[in-house]
N, C-alpha and C positions, 0 to 999 in steps of 0.2 A: 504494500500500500504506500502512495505516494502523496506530500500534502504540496502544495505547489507552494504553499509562504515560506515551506521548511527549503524546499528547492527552487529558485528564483532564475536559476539561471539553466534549470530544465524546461523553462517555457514553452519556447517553441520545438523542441522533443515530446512533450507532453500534449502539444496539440497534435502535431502530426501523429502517436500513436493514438489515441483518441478519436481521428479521420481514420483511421485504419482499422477500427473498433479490437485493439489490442487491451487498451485500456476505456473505464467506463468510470463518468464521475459517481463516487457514494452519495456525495456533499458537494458542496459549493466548494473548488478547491481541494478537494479528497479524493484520486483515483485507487483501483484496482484494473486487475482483471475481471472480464466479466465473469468469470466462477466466481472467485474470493469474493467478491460486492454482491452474492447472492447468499453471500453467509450472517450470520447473526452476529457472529464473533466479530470478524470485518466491520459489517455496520456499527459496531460496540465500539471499537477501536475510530474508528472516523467519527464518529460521537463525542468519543473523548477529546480528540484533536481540533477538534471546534468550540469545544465549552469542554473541560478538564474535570470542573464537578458534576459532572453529568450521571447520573446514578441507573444503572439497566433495572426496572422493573417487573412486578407480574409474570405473565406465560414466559416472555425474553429471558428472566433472571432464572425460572426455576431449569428452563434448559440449559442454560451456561452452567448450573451448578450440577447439571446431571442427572436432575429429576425425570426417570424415566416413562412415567406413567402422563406426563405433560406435553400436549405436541407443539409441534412446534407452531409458534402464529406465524402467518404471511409478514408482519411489518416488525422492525422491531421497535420494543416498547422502553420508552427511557421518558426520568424525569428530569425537567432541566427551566432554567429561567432564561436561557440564552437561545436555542439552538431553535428554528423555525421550522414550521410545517416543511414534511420533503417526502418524496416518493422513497417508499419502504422505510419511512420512521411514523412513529406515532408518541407525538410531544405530549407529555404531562406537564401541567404547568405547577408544581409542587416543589418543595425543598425536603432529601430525606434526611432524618438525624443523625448523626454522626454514628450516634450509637449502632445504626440500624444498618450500616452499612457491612459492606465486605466486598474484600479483593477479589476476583477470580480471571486470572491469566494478568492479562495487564490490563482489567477495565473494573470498574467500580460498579457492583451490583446491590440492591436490597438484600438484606442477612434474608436468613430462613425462615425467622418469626413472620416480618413483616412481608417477604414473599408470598406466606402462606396465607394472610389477613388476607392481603391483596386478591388471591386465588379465589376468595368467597365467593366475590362478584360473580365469575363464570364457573365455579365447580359447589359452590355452598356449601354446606358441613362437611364433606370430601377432602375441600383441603386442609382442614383443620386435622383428621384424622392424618390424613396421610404425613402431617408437619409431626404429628406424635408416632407416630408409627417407626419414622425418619429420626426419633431422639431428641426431635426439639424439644426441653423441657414449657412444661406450662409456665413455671415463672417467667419464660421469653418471652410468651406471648404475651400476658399480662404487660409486661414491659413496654412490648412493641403498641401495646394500644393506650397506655398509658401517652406515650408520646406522640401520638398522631390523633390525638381529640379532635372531632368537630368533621370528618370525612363525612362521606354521602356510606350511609349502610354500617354506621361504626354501631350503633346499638345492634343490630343484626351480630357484628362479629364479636361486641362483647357476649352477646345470650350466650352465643355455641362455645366459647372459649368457657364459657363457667359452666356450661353443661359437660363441661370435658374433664370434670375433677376427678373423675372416675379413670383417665387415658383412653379412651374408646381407639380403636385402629381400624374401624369399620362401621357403618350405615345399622349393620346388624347388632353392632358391640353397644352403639351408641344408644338404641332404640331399647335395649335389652338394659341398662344402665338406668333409664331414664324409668321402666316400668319397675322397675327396683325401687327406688326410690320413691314414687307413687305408691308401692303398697307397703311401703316403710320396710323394706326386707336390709339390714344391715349387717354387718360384720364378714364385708368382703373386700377385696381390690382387683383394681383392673388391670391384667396387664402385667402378673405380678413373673419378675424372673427366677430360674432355676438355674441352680451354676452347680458344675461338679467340684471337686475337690481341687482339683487346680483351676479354678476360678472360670472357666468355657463356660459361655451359655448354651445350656441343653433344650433350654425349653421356655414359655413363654405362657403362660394360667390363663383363660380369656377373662375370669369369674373366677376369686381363687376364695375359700371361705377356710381360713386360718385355722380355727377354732376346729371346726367339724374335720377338717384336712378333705374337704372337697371343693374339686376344680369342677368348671362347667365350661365347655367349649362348645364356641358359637359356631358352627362349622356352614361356609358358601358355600358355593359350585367348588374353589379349587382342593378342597378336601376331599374331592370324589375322584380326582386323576390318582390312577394305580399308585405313581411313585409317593404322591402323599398320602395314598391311605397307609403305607407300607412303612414311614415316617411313622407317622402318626402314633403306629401300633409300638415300635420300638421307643418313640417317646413316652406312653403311656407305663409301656411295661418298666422303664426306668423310673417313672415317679413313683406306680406303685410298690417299689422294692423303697421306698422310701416314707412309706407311710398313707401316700393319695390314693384317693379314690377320683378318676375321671371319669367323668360324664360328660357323651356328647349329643348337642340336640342342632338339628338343622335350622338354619337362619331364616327357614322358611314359618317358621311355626311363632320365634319370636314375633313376625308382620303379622304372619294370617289368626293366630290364635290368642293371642298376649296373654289373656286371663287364663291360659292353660298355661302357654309358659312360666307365669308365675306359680302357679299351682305346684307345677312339677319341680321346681326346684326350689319351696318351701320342704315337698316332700321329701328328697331327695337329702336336704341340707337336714332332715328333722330324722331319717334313718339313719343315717351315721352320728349324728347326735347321742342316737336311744344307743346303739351299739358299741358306742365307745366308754 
């Protein structure tokens, strides 16, 4: 990538490959190749060389960091007080907080928290899960809204972020969480981890109830592919040489049934109870 204020005296080289559609402007002053200038990275970088504080955003950020389940947008998305409407950018006119920020390669993106705040907008409690699922702890989040008071949907994303005190990592976790709580059913955590002896995680509780030493897992669709049911069973049979008893109910019963799913793991949680 080439900025032409940086090279003054590649002028007329830079026009004549430009006629030659060797090279293609990003920006005002910004070339590539036409591949590179069809990149996100690229755009990020000729973003930065126009306005320095310019911070990558939303769907833009969570791809630059890797976030695989996020596709990728047509434009790239950045906030900035300088940089002006341009084909294949999409200007926010905001300032992030310092706090909120992060590196990644050589361009300045939104951290994880506020990425994921952001994501609400076009994925709704989705990205909230997936920002916990991902390690971001809740006090981040907290934080990150703490500092961006006053947006358009910010009570929206404080609701789900305190609906999240439980960690939900799914639509099913979260819904399952929430019916808990409704019928005052306590003395569990979500989410809870298992490490062996030399510290490895083996395993991961959806519903973990301390006391009774009963897990409850929320099981989707991808619990029914061979390799993870196959998983599953050798996960289990290691917690129960440890004391647990796992139960699993399909995520379909928690939507379609709830009054039953509660039922059932009243009952569930009140046998191991009587038996211990």
């Amino acid at each position: 990538m080439i900025g032409r204020r940086d090279h003054p005296e590649l002028g007329s080289a830079l026009d004549w490959a430009v006629r030659r559609g060797e090279l293609v402007a990003v920006l005002a002053g910004v070339y590539a190749t036409p591949v590179d200038a069809a990149t996100l990275l690229t755009r990020a970088r000729a973003a930065r060389l126009r306005d320095p504080g310019c911070v990558v955003v939303r769907e833009s950020a969570a791809v630059l960091m890797g976030w695989g389940e996020v596709p990728e947008p047509a434009d790239l998305q950045v906030a900035s007080t300088r940089l002006r409407p341009h084909a294949g950018f999409r200007v926010e006119r905001r300032t992030i907080p310092r706090r909120l920020v992060r590196r990644v390669d050589d361009v300045l993106t939104s951290g994880r928290a506020l990425t994921a705040l952001d994501l609400v907008d076009s994925r709704g409690a989705d990205a909230v899960d997936d920002a916990l699922r991902r390690g971001v702890p809740l006090e981040e989040l907290n934080l990150a809204l703490n500092l961006v008071r006053g947006r358009r949907r910010h009570l929206e994303r404080r609701r789900l972020v305190k609906q999240s005190a439980g960690r939900p990592f799914s639509a099913a976790e979260r819904r399952a969480h929430a019916l808990l709580r409704e019928a005052r059913i306590g003395g569990w955590v979500g989410n809870r981890e298992f490490r062996d002896v030399d510290g490895n995680l083996v395993a991961v509780g959806d519903l973990v109830f301390e006391v009774a030493q009963v897990i409850i897992e929320i099981d989707g669709r991808q619990h029914l592919r061979p390799e993870a049911v196959a998983r599953d069973r050798v996960r289990d049979l290691w917690l129960g040489t440890r004391g647990w008893t796992v139960h699993r109910i399909d995520a379909a019963v928690v939507f379609n049934d709830p009054s039953g799913f509660v039922r059932l793991v009243r009952s569930l949680v009140a046998v191991r109870r009587r038996r211990a």
